[in-house]
N, C-alpha and C positions, 0 to 999 in steps of 0.2 A: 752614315752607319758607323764611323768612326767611336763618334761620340757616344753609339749605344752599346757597342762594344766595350768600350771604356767603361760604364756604369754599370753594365751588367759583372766584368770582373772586378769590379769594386765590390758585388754581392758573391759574398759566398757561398750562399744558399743556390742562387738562378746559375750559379756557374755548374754546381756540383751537378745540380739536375739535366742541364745537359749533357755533361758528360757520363751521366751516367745512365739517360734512359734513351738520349735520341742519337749523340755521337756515334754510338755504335751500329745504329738503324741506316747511316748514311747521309742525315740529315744536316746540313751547313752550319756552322754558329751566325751568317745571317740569316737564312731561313729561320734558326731559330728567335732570333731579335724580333724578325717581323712578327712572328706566332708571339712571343710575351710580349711586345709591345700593340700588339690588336692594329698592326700593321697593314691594313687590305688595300692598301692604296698601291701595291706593288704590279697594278695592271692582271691581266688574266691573258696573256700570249703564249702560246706554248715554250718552255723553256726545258735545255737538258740539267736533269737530276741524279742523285744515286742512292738508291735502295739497296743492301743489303749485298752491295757492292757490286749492284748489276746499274748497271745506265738505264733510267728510263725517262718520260716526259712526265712535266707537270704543268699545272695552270697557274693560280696565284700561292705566292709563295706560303700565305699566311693558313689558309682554304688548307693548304699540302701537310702541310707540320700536324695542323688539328688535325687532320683527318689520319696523316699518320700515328697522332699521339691514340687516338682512340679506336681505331681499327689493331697496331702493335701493340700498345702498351697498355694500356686499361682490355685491350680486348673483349669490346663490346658483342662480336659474334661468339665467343667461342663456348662449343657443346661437345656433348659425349656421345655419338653414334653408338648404335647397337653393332656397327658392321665397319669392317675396313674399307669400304668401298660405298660410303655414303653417299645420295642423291641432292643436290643443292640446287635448289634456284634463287638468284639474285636478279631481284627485281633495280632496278636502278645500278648502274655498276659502276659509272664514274669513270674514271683512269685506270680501275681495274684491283685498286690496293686490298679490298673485301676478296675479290678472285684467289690475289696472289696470296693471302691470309689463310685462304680454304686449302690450297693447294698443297701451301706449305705445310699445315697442320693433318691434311690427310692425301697425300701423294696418288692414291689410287680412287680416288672422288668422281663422281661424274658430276661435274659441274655447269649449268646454265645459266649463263645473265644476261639481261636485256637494257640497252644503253640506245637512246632515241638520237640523242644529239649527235650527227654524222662526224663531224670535227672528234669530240670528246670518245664516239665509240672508236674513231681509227687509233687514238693516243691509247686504248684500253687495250688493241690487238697489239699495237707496237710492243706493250710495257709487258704482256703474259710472253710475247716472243723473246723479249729479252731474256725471263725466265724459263726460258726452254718448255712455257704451258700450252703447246701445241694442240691439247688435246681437252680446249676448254672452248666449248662455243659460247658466243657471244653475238647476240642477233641486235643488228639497228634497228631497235622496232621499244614503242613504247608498248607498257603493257595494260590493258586495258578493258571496257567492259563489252566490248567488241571490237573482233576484227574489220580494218578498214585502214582509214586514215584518221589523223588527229591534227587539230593545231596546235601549234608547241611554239614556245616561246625560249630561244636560248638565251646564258649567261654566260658558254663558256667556261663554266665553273661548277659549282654543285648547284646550281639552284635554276637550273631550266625546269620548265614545267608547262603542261597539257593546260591550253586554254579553250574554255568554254564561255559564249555569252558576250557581255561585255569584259573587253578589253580592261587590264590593269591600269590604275591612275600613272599617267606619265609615258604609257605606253604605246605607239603608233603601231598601225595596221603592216607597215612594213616589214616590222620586227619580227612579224608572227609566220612561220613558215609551215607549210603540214608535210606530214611525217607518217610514214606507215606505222600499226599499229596492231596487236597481237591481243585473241583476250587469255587471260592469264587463266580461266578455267578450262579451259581447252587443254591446259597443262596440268591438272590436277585428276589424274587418272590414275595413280600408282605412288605407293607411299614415297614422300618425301622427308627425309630426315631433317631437312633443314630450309627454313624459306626468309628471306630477309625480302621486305619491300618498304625501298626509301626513295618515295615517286613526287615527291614537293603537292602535297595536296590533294595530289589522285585517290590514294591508297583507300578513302570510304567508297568512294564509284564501284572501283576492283573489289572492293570485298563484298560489297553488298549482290555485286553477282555471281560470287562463286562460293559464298557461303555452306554452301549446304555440298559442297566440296574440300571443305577444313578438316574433314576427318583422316583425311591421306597426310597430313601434315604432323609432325611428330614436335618439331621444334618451330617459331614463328618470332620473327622480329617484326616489330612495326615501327616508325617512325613517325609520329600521329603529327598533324599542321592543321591550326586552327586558325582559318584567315578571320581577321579583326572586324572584317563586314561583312559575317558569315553565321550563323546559329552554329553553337560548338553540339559537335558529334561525337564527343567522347562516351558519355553513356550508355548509347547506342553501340558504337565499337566495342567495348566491355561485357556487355550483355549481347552480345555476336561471339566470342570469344569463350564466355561462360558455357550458352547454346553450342558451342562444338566440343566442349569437352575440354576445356583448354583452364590452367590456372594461370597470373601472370602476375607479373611484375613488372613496376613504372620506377623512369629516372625521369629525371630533369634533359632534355636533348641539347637546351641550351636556355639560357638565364635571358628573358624576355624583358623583365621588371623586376627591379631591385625593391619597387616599394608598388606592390599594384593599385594599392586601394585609391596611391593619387596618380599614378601613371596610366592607368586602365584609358580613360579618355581619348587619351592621345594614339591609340591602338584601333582606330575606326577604319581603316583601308584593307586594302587586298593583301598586306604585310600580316607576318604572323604573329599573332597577341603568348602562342603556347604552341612549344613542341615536348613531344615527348618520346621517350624510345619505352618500347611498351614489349616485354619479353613471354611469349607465353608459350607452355608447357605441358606437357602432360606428365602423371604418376601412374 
C-alpha cells in the first residue's frame, strides 16, 4: 500500500479528489487506493470504518468507497418530496449507507428497508444505531413475488441474491441457504414518495407482480441486471413503467464492456452482461 500511496501523491489530480470529496465523508486514503486502484481483493470481513465521523462497519474495502462515492457524492437517490415527512421503501439495503442518506436528507422520514442477508442485515442495524436512526425499520426478509421463503445465495457483500432453478456456474448446493421472504405488493397500499429496489436480478419477478400497484409510487429507482444466459427484459421493464404512468431515465450502473460488439461472447453465464440504474418519475 505504500507504494500506492506514493503514486497516487505523485498525481495531483487523484490526490485533490480525495481530499476533496471523500476525506471529508470519512473515508481512509487506503480505502481510497483500493477504490482507484479496482482493488477487490481486500477480502469481504467485517471491518470497523468511519462515516461522517460516526464509527460504523464495512465489508470490502473497494465495494465501501463505490458505494459510498455514489450514494454521497454523485447522489444517486436524491428527490424532492412533496412533504417533510416522506415515505421510503428500500428494497435491498446493504450496510445501510441508502438508510443513512434518507435520513440525513430528510430527518422526519418514515423509512423501510429490506436486507435478506442475516450477517449484512445485523451490520445495517449496528451502522443506523451508530447514527442515532433508531426509528428506521429494517426487516431480514428478502422481498419478493411471495411471501414465504426463498433461496439465497450470500457474498457478504453487495451482491447476494435469490436463487431460483439451477444453481450458478461454480456454485455448490451448500452455499445456498433459505431465507424468509416478504412480497413487496403487500407493501404498496398507500402512496410512497420514494422506492428504490437493488435486489441483484430479482427486481422483474417483484415488479411483474405488483405492477398494477406502481401507482402509489411517486419516485422509483431500479437497478435493472441482465444475466448473460438469460433473454434481456429491459423492454418489457420500460413499457411496465410507461403503463404506470411513470417517465424515466437510464445510466450506465457499471461498465460491463468496453468494446461489446467483440466482448459480447464471453458474457454467456449467470454474470451480468448489463446493469443499469433506471430513474422513473412522474410530472
Amino acid at each position: 500500500m505504500t507504494n500506492l500511496k506514493r503514486t497516487i501523491h505523485q498525481n495531483t489530480l487523484a490526490r485533490f479528489q480525495y481530499m476533496k470529496s471523500f476525506q471529508k465523508l470519512g473515508v481512509t486514503f487506503d480505502e481510497y487506493c483500493d477504490f482507484l486502484y479496482f482493488n477487490t481483493e481486500t477480502g469481504f470481513a467485517l471491518q470497523n470504518a468511519t462515516l461522517f465521523g460516526k464509527s460504523i462497519k464495512r465489508n470490502n474495502a473497494f465495494w465501501f468507497v463505490q458505494n459510498v462515492e455514489e450514494v454521497f457524492i454523485q447522489e444517486v437517490y436524491r428527490f424532492q418530496p412533496k412533504t417533510s415527512t416522506p415515505y421510503i421503501l428500500d428494497c435491498g439495503s446493504n450496510i445501510g449507507l441508502s438508510l443513512i442518506y434518507f435520513k440525513r436528507q430528510f430527518p422526519q422520514a418514515r423509512v423501510v428497508g429490506f436486507e435478506p442477508d442475516p450477517i449484512i442485515h445485523e451490520t445495517c442495524r449496528y451502522n443506523l444505531k451508530a447514527f442515532g436512526y433508531d426509528d428506521v425499520e429494517v426487516l431480514n426478509a428478502a422481498v419478493w413475488k411471495q411471501a414465504g421463503s426463498i433461496h439465497f445465495l450470500p457474498d457478504n457483500c453487495l451482491g447476494g441474491k435469490i436463487v431460483e432453478g439451477e444453481l450458478p456456474a461454480g456454485v455448490d448446493a451448500a452455499q445456498v441457504t433459505s431465507l424468509k421472504a416478504v412480497r413487496l405488493k403487500s407493501y404498496l397500499t398507500e402512496k410512497i414518495d420514494f422506492m428504490k429496489i437493488d435486489i441483484e436480478g430479482a427486481e422483474m419477478d417483484v415488479l411483474r407482480d405488483c405492477q398494477d400497484e406502481l401507482h402509489w409510487v411517486e419516485n422509483l429507482f431500479i437497478e435493472y441486471h441482465s444475466a448473460g444466459n438469460k433473454p434481456q427484459e429491459l423492454p418489457e421493464l420500460l413499457s411496465m413503467l410507461s403503463a404506470a404512468g411513470f417517465r424515466y431515465y437510464i445510466n450506465s450502473a457499471w461498465q460491463k464492456m468496453k468494446h461489446p460488439f467483440v466482448e459480447h461472447p464471453i458474457h454467456t453465464t449467470s454474470s451480468y452482461d448489463l446493469q443499469l440504474n433506471i430513474f422513473a418519475y412522474r410530472r
